[in-house]
C-alpha positions in Angstrom: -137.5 44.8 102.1 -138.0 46.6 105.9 -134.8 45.3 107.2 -132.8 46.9 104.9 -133.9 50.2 105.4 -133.9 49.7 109.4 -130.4 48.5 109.1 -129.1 51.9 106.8 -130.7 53.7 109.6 -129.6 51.7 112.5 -127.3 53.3 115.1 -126.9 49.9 116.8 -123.6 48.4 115.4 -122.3 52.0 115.4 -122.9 53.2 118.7 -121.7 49.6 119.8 -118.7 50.4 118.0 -118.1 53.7 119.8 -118.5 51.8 123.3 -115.8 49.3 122.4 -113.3 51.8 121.2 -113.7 53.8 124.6 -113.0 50.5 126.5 -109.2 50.3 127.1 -106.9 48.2 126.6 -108.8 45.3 125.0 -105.9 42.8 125.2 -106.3 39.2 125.6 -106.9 38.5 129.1 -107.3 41.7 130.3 -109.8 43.2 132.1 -110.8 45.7 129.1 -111.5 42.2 126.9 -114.0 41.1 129.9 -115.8 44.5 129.9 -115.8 44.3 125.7 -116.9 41.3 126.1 -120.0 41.5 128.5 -121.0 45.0 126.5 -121.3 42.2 123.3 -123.0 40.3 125.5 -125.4 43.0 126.3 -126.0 44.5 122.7 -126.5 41.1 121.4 -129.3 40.6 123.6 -130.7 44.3 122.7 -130.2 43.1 119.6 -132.7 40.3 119.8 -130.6 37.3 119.7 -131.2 35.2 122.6 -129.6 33.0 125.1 -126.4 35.6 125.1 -123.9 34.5 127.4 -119.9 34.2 128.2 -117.7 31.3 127.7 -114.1 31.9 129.8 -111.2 29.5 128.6 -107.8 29.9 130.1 -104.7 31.4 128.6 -101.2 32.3 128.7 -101.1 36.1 129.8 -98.9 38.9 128.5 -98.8 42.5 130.0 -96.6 44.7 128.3 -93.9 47.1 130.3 -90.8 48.8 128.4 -88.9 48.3 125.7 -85.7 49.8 124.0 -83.4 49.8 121.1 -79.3 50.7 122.3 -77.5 51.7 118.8 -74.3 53.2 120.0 -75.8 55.6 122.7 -79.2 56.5 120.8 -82.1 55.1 122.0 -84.7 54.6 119.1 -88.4 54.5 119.5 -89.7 50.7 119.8 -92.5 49.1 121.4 -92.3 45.2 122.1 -94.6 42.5 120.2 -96.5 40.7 122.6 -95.9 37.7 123.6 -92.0 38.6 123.4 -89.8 37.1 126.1 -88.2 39.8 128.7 -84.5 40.1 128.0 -81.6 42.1 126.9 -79.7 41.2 124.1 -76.9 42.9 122.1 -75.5 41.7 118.5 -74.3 42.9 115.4 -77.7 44.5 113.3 -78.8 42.6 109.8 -81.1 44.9 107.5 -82.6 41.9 105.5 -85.3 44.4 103.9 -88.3 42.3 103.1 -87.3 39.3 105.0 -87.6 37.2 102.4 -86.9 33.1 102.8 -83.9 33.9 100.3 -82.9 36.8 102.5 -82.1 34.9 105.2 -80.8 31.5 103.8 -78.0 34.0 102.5 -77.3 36.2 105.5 -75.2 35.3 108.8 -77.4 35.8 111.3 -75.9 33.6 114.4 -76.2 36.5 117.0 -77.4 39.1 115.3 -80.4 42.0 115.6 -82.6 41.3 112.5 -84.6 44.2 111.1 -87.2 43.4 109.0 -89.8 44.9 106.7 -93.5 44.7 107.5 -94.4 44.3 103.5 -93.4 41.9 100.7 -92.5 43.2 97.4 -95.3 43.2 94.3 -93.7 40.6 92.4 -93.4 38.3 95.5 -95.8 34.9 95.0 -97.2 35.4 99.1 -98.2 37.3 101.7 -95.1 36.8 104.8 -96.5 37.2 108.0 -94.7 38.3 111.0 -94.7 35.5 112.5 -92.8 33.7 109.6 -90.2 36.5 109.7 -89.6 35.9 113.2 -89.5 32.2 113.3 -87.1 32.3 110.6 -84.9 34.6 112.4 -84.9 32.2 115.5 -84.3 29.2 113.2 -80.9 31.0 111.9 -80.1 31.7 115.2 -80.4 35.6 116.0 -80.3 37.2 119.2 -83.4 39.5 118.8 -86.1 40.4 115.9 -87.3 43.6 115.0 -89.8 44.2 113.0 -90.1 47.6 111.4 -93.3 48.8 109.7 -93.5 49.8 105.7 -96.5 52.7 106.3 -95.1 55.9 106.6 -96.3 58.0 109.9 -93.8 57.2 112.8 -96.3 54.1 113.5 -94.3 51.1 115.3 -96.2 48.2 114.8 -97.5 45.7 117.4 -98.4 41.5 117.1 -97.8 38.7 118.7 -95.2 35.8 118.5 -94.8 32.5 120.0 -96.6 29.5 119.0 -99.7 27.1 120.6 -96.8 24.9 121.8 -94.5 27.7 123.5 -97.1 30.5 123.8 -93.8 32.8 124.3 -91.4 33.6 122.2 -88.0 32.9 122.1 -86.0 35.6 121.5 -86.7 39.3 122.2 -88.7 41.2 119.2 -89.9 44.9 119.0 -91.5 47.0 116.4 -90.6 50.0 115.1 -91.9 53.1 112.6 -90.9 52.9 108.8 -88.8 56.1 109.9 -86.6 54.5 112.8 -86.3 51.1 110.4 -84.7 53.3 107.7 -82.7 54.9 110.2 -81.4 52.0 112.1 -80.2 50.2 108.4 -78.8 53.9 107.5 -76.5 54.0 110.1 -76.5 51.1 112.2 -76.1 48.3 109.4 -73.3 45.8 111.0 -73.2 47.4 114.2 -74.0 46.6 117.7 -77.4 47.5 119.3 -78.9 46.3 122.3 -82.4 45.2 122.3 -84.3 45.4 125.7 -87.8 44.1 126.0 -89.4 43.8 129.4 -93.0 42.1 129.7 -95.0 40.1 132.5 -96.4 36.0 131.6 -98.4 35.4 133.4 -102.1 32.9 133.7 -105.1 34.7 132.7 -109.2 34.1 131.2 -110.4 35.2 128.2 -113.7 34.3 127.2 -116.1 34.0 124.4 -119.5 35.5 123.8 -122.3 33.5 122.2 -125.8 34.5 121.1 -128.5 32.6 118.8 -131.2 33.5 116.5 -133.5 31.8 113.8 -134.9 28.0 114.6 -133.5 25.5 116.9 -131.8 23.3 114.3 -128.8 21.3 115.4 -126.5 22.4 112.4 -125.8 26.1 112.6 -124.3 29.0 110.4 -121.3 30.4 112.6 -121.3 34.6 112.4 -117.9 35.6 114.1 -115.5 38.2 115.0 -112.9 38.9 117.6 -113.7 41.3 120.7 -110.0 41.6 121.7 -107.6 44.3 120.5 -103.9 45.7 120.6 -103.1 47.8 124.1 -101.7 50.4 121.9 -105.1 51.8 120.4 -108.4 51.8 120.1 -108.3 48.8 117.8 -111.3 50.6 115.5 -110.7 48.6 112.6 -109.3 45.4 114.2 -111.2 44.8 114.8 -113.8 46.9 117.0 -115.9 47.4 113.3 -116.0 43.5 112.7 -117.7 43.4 116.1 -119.8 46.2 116.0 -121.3 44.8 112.4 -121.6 41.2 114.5 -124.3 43.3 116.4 -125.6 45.0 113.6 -126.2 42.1 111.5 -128.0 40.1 114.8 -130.5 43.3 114.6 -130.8 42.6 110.7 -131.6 39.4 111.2 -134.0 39.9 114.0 -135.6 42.6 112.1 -135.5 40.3 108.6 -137.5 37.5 110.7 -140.1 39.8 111.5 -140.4 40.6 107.6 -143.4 39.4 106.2 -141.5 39.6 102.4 -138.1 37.8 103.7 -137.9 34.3 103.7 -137.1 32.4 107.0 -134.1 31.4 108.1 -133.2 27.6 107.2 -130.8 27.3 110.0 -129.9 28.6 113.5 -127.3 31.0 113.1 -124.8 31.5 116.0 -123.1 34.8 116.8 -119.6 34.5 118.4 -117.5 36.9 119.3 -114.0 35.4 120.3 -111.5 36.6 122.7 -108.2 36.1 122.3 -107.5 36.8 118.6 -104.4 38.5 118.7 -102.7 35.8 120.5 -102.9 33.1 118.6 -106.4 32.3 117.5 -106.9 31.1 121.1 -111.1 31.3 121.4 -111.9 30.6 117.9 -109.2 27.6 118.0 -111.0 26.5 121.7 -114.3 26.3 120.2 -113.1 24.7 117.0 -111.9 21.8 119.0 -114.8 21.6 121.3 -117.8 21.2 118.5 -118.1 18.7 116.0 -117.2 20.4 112.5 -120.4 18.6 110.8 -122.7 20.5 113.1 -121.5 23.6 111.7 -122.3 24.4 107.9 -120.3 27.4 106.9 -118.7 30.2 109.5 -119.0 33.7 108.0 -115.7 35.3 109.8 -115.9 39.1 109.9 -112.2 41.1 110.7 -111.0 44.3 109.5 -114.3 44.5 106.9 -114.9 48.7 107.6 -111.1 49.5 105.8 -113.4 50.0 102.7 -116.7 50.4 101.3 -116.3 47.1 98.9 -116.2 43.9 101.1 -113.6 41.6 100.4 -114.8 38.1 100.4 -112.5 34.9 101.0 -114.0 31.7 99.8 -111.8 29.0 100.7 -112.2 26.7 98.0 -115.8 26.7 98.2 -117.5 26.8 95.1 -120.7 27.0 97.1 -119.8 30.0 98.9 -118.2 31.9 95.6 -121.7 31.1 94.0 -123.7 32.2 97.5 -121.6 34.9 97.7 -121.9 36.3 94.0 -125.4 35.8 94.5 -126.1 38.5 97.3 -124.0 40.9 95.0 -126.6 40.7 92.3 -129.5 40.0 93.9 -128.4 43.8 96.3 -126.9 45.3 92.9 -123.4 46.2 95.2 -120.3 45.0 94.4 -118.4 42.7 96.3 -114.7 41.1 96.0 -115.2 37.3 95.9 -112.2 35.5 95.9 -111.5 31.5 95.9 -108.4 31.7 97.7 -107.4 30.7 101.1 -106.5 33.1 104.1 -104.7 30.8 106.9 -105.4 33.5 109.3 -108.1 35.2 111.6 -110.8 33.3 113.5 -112.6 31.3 110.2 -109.1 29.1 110.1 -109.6 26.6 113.1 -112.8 25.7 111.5 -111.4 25.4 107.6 -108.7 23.5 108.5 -111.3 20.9 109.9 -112.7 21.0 107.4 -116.1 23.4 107.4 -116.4 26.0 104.7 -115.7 29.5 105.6 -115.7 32.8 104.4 -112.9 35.4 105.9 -114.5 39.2 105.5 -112.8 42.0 105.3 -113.1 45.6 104.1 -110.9 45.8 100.5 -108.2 48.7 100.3 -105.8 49.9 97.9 -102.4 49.6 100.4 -100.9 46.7 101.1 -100.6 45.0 104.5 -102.3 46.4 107.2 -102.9 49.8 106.7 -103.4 51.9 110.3 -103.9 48.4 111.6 -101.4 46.8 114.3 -100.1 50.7 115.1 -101.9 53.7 117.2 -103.4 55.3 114.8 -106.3 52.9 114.2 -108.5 55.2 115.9 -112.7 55.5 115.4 -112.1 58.6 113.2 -111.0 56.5 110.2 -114.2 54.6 109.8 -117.7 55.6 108.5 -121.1 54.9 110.1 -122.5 54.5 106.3 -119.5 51.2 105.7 -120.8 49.6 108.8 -124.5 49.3 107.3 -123.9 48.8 104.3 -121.4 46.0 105.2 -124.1 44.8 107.4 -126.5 44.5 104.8 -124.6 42.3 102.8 -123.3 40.2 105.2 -126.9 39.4 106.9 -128.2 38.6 103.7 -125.1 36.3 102.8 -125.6 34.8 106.2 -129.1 33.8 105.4 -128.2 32.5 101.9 -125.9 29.9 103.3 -128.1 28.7 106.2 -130.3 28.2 103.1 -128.2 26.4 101.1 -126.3 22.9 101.4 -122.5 23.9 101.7 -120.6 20.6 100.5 -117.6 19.9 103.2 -113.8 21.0 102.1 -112.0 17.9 101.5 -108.6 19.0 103.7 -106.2 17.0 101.8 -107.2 19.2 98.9 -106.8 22.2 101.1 -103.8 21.0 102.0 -102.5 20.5 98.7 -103.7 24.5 97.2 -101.7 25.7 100.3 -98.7 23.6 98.9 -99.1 24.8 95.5 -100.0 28.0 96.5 -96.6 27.9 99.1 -98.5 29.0 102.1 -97.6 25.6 103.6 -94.0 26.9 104.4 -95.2 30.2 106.4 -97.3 27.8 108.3 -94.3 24.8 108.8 -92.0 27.5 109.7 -94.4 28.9 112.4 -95.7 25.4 113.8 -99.0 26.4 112.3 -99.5 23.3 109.6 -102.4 20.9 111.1 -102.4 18.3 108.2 -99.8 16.0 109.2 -101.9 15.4 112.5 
């Protein structure tokens, strides 16, 4: 077919890509997010999508100033998570390694500075987010959190805390390098150290961009991403690259219509690019609320997918979307990772957990967590123009195999029962995150 050889030659996601990662900082609410933004805006239109446009919501703001770790007269490297609280706080320091729930039902932690790993152990039944690690150190009463990364590279981490309810946190928590963690439980295990973290909250906009392309049907096929990034880098790979192929996929699309050997498109399909990520889900959790979940039949959720060349694709329970999915692999003759299993995180989850079927894409890598993600060193140089189209590819012709299909609803009392089975439901308790009590 044309489009696919347009989009391997295509500089239009990659040169989009480029032009985000030279915009600075991208963080939620920031000026650099509203310039990120409106260039989206822009290259969607290029693109051929129409109707492209900005939609501002308000937020809780976060600007980041200094931070410090005190451990008797040594200050060690740290940078603060956002969304941390201002304060200075001094206690007795608690390597619990992985943070595991067992890890801290067993430790004393009423005061203390806990350090915890970024990384769960192989054998370990879950992924532990951050967030869980924090709130678990808050529940059991410490002083501050921090949060020390397991990639080697002197690369403190960054992400936020606090919650939808209390949108800061509530006590202080830094990051720091792999190196400094093993330092600070070398020689600073049970003594006092003084964590510092100053930071302004204030109210701020972020705003979504929306675009539109195949025929004016009321349901739609939801393509998404997040514009926003970390202050601390160029945020290539988060998620700059899910972006950029946002853009590339509109062209692919626009060019696919104008195929005389594609089929059309069943269903309008709806780019949106959220703001606010980082934060909290905050634009893909405004729109979630403001649209009716039947008018949406699948949102194909795109964050992190240029790590690696094979994309990584998160079903949700879906048996329609595995199929779909496993579909476009044959039918291109390129491998892709489908997977049934749920991913309460990134932009796609405000929609799941209302039930509309989703797909989280990502790029699939060997390391665990995050990679360069979350650090400064998730720079434009680690990503390939060749990922981006053929990731682009794939994902415009998955897009147009759901808005062809009938995508069944997800029943969210059985979604809520494979996160209890699956234990993903504590994370989510522990962090205020579980919506199916409502």
């Amino acid at each position: 077919m044309h489009w696919i050889g347009e989009t391997f030659t295509s500089d239009a996601g990659w040169s989009h890509l480029e032009r985000l990662v030279d915009i600075a900082p991208r963080m939620a609410g920031s000026d650099g997010e509203r310039a990120a933004a409106e260039a989206t805006r822009d290259a969607l239109s290029e693109a051929g999508a129409r109707d492209a446009r900005l939609a501002e919501f308000d937020i809780h703001g976060w600007t980041r100033g200094t931070s410090s770790i005190d451990a008797d007269g040594t200050e060690q490297d740290c940078i603060a998570l956002p969304r941390s609280p201002s304060g200075s706080v001094e206690g007795p320091l608690v390597d619990l390694g992985y943070g595991l729930p067992e890890d801290f039902e067993a430790a004393d932690l009423d005061g203390a500075v806990v350090l915890c790993r970024s990384d769960v152990p192989e054998w370990f039944d879950r992924f532990m987010h951050r967030r869980e690690k924090y709130y678990r150190a808050v529940q059991a009463g410490a002083a501050a959190f921090v949060f020390s990364n397991h990639v080697p590279g002197c690369l403190p981490p960054t992400g936020s805390v606090g919650t939808e309810a209390s949108p800061v946190g509530e006590i202080p928590a830094v990051g720091v390098s792999r190196e400094v963690g093993a330092r600070l439980a070398r020689r600073f295990e049970g003594e006092p150290v003084t964590v510092s973290v100053d930071a302004e909250n204030d109210d701020a906009t972020s705003q979504n961009v929306h675009a539109e392309l195949g025929p004016e049907t009321d349901e739609r096929v939801l393509l998404t991403s997040h514009v926003d990034g970390h202050d601390i880098s160029e945020g290539a790979m988060d998620n700059g690259a899910g972006t950029a192929m946002v853009v590339e996929v509109a062209r692919a699309l626009a060019a696919r219509e104008r195929d005389p050997d594609a089929p059309d498109l069943g269903t309008r399909v709806e780019f949106v690019t959220f703001g606010a990520e980082e934060v909290g889900l905050l634009g893909s959790g405004h729109l979630a609320g403001a649209v009716d979940p039947d008018s949406v039949r699948t949102v194909v959720n795109l964050d992190g997918v240029c790590r690696g060349r094979t994309l990584e694709v998160t079903a949700h329970g879906s048996d329609t979307l595995v199929d779909a999915a496993r579909t476009v692999a044959a039918d291109l003759d390129h491998p892709m990772d489908v997977r049934p299993d749920h991913v309460p995180h990134s932009d796609h989850w405000p929609f799941v957990a209302r039930g509309v079927p989703g797909y989280m894409v990502a790029g699939s890598a060997d390391e665990s967590g995050r990679g360069w993600g979350h650090t400064h060193a998730d720079t434009l140089d680690k990503l390939e123009a060749r990922t981006l189209r053929e990731g682009a590819i794939l994902v415009a012709e998955l897009v147009a195999e759901v808005a062809g299909r009938s995508v069944p609803r997800l029943d969210t009392e059985e979604v809520a029962a494979t996160l209890e089975r699956t234990h993903e439901d504590e994370a989510m308790r522990v962090t205020g995150d579980w919506p199916f009590d409502q």
